[in-house]
PDB file of N, CA, C and O in Angstrom:
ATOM      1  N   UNK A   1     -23.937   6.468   7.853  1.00  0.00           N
ATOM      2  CA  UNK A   1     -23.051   5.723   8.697  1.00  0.00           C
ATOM      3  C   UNK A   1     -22.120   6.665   9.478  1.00  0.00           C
ATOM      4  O   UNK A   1     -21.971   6.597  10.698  1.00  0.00           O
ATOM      5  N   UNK A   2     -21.377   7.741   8.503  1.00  0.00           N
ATOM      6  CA  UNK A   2     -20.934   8.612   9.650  1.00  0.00           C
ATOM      7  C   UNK A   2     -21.567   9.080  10.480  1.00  0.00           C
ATOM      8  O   UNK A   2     -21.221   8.782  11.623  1.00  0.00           O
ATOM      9  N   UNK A   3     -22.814  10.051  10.315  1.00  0.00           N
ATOM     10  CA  UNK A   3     -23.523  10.644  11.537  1.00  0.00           C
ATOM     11  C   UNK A   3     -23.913   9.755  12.527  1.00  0.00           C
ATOM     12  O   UNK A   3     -24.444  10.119  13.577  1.00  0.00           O
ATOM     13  N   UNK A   4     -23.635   8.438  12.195  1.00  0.00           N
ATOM     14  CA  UNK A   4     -23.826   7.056  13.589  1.00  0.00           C
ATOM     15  C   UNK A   4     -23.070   7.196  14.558  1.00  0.00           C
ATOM     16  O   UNK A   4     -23.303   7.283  15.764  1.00  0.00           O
ATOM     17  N   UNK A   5     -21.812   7.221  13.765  1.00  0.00           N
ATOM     18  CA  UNK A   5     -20.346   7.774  14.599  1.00  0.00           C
ATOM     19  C   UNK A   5     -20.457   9.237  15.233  1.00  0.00           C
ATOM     20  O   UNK A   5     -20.128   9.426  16.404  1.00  0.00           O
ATOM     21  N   UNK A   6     -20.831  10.045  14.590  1.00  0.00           N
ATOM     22  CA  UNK A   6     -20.465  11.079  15.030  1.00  0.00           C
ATOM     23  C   UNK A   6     -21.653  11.280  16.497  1.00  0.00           C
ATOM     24  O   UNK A   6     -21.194  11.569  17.602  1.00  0.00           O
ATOM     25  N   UNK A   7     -23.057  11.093  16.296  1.00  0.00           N
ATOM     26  CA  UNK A   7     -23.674  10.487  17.646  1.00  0.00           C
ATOM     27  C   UNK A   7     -23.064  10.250  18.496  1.00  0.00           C
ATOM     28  O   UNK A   7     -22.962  10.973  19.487  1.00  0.00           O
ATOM     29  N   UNK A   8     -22.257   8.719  18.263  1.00  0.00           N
ATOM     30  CA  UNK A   8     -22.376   7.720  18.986  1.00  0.00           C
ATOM     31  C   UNK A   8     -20.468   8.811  19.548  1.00  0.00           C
ATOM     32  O   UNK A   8     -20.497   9.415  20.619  1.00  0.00           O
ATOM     33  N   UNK A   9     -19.846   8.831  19.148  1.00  0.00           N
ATOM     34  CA  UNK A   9     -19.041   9.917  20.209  1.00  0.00           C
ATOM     35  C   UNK A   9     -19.461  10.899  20.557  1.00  0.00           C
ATOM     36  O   UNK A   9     -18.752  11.314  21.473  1.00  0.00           O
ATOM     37  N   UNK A  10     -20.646  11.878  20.240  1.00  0.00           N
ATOM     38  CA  UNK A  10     -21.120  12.716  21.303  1.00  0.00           C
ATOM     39  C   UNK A  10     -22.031  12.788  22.596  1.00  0.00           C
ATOM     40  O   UNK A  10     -22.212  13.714  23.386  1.00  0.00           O
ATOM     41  N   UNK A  11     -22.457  11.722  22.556  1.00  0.00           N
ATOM     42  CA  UNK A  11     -22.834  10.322  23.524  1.00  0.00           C
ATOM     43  C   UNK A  11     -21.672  10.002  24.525  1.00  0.00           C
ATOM     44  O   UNK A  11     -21.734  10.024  25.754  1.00  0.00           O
ATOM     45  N   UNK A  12     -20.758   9.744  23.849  1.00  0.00           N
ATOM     46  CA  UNK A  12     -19.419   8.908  24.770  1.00  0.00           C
ATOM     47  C   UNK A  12     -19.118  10.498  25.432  1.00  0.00           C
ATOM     48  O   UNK A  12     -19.323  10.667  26.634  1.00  0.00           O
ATOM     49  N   UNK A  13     -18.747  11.355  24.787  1.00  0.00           N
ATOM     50  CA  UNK A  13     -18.245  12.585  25.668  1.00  0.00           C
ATOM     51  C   UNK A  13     -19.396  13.065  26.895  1.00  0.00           C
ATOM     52  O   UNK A  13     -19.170  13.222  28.095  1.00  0.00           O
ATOM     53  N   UNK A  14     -20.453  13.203  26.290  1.00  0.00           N
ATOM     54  CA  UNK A  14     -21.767  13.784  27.154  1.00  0.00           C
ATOM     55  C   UNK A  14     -21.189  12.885  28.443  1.00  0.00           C
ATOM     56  O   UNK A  14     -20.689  13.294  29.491  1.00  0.00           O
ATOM     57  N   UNK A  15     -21.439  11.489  27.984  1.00  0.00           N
ATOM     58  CA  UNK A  15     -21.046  10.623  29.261  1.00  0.00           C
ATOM     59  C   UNK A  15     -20.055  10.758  30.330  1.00  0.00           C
ATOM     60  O   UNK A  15     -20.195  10.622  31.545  1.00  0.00           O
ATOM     61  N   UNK A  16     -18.431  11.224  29.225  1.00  0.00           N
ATOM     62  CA  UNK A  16     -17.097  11.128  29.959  1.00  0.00           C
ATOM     63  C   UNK A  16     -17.613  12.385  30.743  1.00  0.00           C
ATOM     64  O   UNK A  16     -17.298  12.408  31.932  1.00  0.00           O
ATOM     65  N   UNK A  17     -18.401  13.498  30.236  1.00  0.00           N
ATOM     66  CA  UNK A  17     -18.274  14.852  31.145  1.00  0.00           C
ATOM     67  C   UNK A  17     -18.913  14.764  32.225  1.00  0.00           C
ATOM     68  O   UNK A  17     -18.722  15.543  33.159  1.00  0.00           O
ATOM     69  N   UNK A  18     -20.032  13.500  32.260  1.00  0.00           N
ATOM     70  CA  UNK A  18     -20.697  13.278  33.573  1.00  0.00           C
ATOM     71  C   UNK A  18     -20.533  12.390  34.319  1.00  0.00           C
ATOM     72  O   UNK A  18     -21.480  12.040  35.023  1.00  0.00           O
ATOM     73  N   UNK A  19     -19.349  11.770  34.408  1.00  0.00           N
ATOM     74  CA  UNK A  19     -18.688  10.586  35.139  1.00  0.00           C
ATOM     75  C   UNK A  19     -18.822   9.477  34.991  1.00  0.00           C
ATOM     76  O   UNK A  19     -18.117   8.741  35.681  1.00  0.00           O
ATOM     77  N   UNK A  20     -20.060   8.696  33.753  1.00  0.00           N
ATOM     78  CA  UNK A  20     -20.765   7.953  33.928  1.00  0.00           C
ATOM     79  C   UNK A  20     -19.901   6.323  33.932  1.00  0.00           C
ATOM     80  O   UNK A  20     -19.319   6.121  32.866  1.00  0.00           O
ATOM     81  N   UNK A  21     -19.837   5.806  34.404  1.00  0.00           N
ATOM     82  CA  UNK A  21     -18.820   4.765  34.648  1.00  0.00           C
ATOM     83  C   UNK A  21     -18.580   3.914  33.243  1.00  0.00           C
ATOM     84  O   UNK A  21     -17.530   3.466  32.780  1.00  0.00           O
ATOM     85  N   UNK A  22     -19.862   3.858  32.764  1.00  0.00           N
ATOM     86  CA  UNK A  22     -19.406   3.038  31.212  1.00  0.00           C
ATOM     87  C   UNK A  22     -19.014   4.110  30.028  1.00  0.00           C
ATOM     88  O   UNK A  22     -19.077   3.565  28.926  1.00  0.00           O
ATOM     89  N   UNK A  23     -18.718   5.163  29.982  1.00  0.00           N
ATOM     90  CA  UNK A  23     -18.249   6.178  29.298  1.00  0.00           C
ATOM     91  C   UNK A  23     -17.353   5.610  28.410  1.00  0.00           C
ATOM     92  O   UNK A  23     -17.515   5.647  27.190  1.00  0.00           O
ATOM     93  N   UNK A  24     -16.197   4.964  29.096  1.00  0.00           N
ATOM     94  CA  UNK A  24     -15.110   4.630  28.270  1.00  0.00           C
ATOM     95  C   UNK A  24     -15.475   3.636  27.428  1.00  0.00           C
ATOM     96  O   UNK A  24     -14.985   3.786  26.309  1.00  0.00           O
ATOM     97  N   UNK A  25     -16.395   2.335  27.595  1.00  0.00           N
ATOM     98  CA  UNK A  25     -16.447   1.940  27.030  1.00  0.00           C
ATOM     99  C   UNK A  25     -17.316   1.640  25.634  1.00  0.00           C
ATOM    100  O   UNK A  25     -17.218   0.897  24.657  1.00  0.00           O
ATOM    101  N   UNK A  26     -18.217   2.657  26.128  1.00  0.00           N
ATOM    102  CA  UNK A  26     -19.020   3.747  24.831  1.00  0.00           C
ATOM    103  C   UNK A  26     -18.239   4.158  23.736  1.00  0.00           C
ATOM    104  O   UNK A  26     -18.405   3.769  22.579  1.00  0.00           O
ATOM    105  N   UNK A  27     -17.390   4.948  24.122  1.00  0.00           N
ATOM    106  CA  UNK A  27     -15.802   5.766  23.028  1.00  0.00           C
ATOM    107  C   UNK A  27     -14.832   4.426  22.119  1.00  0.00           C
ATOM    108  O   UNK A  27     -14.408   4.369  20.965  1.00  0.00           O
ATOM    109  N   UNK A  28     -14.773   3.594  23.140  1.00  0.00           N
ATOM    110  CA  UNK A  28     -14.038   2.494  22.852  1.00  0.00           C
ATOM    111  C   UNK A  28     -14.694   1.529  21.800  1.00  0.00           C
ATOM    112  O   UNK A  28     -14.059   0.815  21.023  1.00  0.00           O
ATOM    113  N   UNK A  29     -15.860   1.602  21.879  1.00  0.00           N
ATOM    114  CA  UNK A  29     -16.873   0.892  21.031  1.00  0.00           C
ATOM    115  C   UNK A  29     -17.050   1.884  19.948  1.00  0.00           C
ATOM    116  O   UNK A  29     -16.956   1.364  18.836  1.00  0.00           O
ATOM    117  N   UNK A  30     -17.273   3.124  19.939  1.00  0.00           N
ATOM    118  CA  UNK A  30     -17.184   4.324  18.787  1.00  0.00           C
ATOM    119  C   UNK A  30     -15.985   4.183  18.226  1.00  0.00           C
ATOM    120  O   UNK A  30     -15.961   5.016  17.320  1.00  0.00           O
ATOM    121  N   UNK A  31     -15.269   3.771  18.242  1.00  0.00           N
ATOM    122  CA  UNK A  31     -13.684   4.117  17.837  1.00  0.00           C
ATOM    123  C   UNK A  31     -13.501   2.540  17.155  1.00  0.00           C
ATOM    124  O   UNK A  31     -12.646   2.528  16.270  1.00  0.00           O
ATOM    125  N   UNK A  32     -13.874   1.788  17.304  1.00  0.00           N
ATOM    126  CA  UNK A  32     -13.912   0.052  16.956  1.00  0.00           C
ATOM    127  C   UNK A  32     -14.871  -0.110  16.106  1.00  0.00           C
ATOM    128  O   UNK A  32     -14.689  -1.130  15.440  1.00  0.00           O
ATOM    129  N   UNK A  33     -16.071   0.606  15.766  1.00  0.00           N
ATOM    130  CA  UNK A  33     -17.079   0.952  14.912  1.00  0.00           C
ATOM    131  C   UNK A  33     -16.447   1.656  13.776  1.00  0.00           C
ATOM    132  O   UNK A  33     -16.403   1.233  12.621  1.00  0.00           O
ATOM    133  N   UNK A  34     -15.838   3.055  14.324  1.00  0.00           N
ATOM    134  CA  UNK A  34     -15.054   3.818  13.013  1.00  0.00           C
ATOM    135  C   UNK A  34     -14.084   2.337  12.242  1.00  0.00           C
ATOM    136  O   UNK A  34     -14.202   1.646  11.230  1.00  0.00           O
ATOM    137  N   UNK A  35     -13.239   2.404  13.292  1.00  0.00           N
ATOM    138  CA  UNK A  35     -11.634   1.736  12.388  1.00  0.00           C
ATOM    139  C   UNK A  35     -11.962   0.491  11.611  1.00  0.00           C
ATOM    140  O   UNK A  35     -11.273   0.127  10.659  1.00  0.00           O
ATOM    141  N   UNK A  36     -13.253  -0.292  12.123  1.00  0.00           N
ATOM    142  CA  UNK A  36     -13.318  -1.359  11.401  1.00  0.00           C
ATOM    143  C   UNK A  36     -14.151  -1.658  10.504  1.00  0.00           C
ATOM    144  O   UNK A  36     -14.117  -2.549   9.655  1.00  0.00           O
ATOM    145  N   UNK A  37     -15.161  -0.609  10.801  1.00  0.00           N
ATOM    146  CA  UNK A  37     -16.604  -0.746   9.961  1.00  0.00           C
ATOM    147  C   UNK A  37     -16.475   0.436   8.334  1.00  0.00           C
ATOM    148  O   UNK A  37     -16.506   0.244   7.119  1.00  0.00           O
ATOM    149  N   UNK A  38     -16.322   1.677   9.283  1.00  0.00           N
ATOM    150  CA  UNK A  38     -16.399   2.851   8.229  1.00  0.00           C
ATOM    151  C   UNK A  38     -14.864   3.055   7.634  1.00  0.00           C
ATOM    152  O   UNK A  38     -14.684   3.819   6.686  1.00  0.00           O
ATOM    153  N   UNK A  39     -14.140   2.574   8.037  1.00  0.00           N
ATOM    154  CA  UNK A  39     -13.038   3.058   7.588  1.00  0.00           C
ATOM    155  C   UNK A  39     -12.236   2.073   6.187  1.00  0.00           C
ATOM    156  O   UNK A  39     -11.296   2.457   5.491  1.00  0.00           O
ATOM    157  N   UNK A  40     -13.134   0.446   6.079  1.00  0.00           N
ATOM    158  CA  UNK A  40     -12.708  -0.375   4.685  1.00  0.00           C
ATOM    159  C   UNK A  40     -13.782   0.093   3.903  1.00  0.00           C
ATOM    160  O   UNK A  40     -13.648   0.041   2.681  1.00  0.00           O
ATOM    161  N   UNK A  41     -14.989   0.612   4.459  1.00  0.00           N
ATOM    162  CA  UNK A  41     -15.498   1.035   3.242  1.00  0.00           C
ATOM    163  C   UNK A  41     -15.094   2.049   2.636  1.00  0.00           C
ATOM    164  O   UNK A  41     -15.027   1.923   1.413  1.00  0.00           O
ATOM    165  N   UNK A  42     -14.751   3.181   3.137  1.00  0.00           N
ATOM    166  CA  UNK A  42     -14.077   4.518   2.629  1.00  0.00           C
ATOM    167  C   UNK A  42     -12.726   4.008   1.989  1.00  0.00           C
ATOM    168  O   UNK A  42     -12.148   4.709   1.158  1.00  0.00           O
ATOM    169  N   UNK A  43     -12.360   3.111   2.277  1.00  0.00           N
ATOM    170  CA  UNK A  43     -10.983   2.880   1.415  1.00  0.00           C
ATOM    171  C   UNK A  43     -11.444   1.797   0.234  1.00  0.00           C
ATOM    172  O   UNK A  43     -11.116   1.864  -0.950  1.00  0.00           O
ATOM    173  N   UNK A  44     -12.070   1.045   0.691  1.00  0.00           N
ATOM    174  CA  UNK A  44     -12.744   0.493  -0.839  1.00  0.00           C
ATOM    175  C   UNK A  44     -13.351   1.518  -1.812  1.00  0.00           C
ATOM    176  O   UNK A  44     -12.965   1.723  -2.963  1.00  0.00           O
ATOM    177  N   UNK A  45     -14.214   2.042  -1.264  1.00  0.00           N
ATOM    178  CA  UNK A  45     -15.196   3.189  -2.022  1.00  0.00           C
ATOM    179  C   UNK A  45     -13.678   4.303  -2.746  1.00  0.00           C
ATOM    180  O   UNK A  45     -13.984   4.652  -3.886  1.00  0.00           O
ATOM    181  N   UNK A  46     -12.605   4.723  -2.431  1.00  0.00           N
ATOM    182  CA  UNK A  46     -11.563   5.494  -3.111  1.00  0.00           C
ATOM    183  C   UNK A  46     -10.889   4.879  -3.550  1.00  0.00           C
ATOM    184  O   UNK A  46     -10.097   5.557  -4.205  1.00  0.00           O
ATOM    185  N   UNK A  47     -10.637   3.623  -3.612  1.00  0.00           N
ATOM    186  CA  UNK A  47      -9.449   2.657  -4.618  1.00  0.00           C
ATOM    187  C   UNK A  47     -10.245   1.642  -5.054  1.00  0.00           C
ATOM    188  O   UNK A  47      -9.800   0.541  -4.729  1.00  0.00           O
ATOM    189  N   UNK A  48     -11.149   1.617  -5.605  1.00  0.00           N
ATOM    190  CA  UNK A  48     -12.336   0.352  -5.884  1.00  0.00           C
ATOM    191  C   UNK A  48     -11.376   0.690  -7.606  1.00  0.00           C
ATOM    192  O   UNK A  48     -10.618  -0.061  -8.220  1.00  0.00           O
ATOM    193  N   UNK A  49     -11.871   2.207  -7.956  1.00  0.00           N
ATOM    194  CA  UNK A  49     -11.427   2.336  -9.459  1.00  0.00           C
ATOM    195  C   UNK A  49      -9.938   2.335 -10.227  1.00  0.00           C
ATOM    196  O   UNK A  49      -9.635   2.634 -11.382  1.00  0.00           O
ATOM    197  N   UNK A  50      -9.191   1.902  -9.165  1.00  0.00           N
ATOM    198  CA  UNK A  50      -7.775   1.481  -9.198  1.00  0.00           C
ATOM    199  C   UNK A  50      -7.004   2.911  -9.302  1.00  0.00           C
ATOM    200  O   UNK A  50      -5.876   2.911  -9.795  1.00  0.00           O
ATOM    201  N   UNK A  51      -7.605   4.179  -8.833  1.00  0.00           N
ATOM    202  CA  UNK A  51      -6.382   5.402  -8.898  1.00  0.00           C
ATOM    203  C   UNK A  51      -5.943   5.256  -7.833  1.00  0.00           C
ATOM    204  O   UNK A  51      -6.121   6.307  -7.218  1.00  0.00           O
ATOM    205  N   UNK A  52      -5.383   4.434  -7.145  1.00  0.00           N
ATOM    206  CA  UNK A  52      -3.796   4.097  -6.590  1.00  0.00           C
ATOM    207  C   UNK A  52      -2.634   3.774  -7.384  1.00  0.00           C
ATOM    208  O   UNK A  52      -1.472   3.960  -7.020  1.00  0.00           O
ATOM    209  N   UNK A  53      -3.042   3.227  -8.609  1.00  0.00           N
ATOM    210  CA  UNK A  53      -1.831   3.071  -8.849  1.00  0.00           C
ATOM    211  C   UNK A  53      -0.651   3.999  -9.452  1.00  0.00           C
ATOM    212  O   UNK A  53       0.576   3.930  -9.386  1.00  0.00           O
ATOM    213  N   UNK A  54      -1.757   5.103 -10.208  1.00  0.00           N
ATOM    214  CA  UNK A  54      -0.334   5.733 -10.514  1.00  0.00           C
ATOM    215  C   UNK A  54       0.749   6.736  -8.703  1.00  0.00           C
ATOM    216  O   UNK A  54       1.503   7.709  -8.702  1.00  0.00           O
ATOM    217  N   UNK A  55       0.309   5.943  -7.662  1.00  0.00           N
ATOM    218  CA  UNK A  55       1.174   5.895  -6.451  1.00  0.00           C
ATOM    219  C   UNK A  55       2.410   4.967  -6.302  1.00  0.00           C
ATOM    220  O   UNK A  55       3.585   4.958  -5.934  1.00  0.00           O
ATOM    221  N   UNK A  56       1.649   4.368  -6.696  1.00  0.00           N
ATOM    222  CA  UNK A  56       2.491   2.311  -6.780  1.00  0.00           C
ATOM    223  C   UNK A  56       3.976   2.802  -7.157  1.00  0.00           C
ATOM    224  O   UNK A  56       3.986   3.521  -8.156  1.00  0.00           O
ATOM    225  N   UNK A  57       5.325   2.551  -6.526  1.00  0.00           N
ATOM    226  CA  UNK A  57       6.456   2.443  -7.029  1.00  0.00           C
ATOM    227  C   UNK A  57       6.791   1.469  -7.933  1.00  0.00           C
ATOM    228  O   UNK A  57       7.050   0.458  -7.279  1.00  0.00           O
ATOM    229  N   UNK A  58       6.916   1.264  -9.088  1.00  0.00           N
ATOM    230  CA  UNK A  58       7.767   0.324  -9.538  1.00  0.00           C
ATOM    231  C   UNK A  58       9.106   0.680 -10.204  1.00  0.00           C
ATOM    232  O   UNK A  58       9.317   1.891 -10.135  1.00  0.00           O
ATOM    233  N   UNK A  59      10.301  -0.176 -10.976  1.00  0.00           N
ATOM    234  CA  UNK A  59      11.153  -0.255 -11.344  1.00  0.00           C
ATOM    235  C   UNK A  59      11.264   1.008 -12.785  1.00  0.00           C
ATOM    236  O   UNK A  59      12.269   1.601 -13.177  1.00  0.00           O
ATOM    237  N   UNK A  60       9.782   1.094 -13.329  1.00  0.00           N
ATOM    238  CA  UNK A  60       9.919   1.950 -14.313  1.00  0.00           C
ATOM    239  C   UNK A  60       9.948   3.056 -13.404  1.00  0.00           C
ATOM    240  O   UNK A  60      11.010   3.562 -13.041  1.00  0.00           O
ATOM    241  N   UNK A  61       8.931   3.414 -13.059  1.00  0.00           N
ATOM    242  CA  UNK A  61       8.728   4.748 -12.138  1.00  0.00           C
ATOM    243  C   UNK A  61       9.806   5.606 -11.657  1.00  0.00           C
ATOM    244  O   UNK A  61      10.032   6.811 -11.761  1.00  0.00           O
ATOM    245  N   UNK A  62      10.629   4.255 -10.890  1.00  0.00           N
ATOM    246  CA  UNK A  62      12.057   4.526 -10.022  1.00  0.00           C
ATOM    247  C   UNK A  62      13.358   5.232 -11.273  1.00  0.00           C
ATOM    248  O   UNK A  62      14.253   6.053 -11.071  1.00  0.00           O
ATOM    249  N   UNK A  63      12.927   4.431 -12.658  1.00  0.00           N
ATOM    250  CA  UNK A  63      14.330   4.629 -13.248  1.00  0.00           C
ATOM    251  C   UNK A  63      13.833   6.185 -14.090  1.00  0.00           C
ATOM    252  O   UNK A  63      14.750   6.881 -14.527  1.00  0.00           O
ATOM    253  N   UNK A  64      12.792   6.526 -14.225  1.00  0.00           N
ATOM    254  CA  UNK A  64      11.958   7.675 -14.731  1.00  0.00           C
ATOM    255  C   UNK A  64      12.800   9.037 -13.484  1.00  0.00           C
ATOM    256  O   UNK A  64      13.684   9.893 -13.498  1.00  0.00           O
ATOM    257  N   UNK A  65      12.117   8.639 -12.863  1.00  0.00           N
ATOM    258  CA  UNK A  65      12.683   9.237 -11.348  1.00  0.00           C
ATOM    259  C   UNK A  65      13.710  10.358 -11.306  1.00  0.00           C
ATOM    260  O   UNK A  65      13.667  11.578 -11.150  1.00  0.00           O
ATOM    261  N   UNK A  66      15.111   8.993 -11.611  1.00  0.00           N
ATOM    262  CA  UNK A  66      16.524   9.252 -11.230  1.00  0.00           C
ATOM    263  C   UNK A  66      16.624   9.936 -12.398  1.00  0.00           C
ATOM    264  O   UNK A  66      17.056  11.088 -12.447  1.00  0.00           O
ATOM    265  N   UNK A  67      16.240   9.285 -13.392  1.00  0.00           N
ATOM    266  CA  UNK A  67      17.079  10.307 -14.531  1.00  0.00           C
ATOM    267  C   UNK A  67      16.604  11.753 -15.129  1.00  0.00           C
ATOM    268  O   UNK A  67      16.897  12.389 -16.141  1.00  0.00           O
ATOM    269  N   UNK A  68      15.766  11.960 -14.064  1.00  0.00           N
ATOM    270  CA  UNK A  68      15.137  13.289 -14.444  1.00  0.00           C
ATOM    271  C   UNK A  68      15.883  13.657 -13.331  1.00  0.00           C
ATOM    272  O   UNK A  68      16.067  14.875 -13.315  1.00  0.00           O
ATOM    273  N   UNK A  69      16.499  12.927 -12.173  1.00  0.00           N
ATOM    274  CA  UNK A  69      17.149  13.737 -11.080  1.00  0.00           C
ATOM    275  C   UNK A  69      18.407  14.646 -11.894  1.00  0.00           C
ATOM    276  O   UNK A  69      18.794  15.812 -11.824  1.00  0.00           O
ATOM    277  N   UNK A  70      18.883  13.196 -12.851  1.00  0.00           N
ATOM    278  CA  UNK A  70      20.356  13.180 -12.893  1.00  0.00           C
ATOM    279  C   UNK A  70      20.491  14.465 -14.412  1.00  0.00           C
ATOM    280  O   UNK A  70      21.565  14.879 -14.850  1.00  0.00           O
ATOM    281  N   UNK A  71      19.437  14.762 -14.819  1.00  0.00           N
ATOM    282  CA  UNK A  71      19.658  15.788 -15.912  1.00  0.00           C
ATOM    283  C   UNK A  71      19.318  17.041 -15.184  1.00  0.00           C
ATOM    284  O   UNK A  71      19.606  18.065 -15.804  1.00  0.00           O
ATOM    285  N   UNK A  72      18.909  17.160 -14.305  1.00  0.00           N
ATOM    286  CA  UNK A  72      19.462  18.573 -13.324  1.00  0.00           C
ATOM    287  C   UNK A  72      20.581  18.898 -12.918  1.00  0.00           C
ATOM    288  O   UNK A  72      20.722  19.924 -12.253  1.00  0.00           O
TER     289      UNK A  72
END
């Protein structure tokens, strides 16, 4: 799926470098392909197994935090 993308913008540039009038909307369609297609799977596929959470702020986290601030 990436090397689709990565094609499909070296395609859109080949184009932009030769004036070709639908150029932009080649890139524009590459770029709407990435953000919407490849880009929930790559974020499903890295947080499917839940290691986000030790990111997650919560109330323990926060009070863990400070008081390791506050014994410096």
């Amino acid at each position: 799926m990436f090397v689709i993308f990565v094609c499909w913008v070296a395609i859109g540039v080949y184009l932009l470098q030769i004036d070709h009038p639908k150029a932009q909307i080649v890139m524009g369609l590459g770029i709407f392909y990435f953000s919407f297609l490849w880009m929930p799977i790559f974020i499903y596929y890295r947080y499917k197994d839940g290691k986000y959470k030790k990111y997650i702020l919560n109330d323990q986290k926060l009070r863990d935090a400070f008081n390791q601030q506050a014994k410096k």
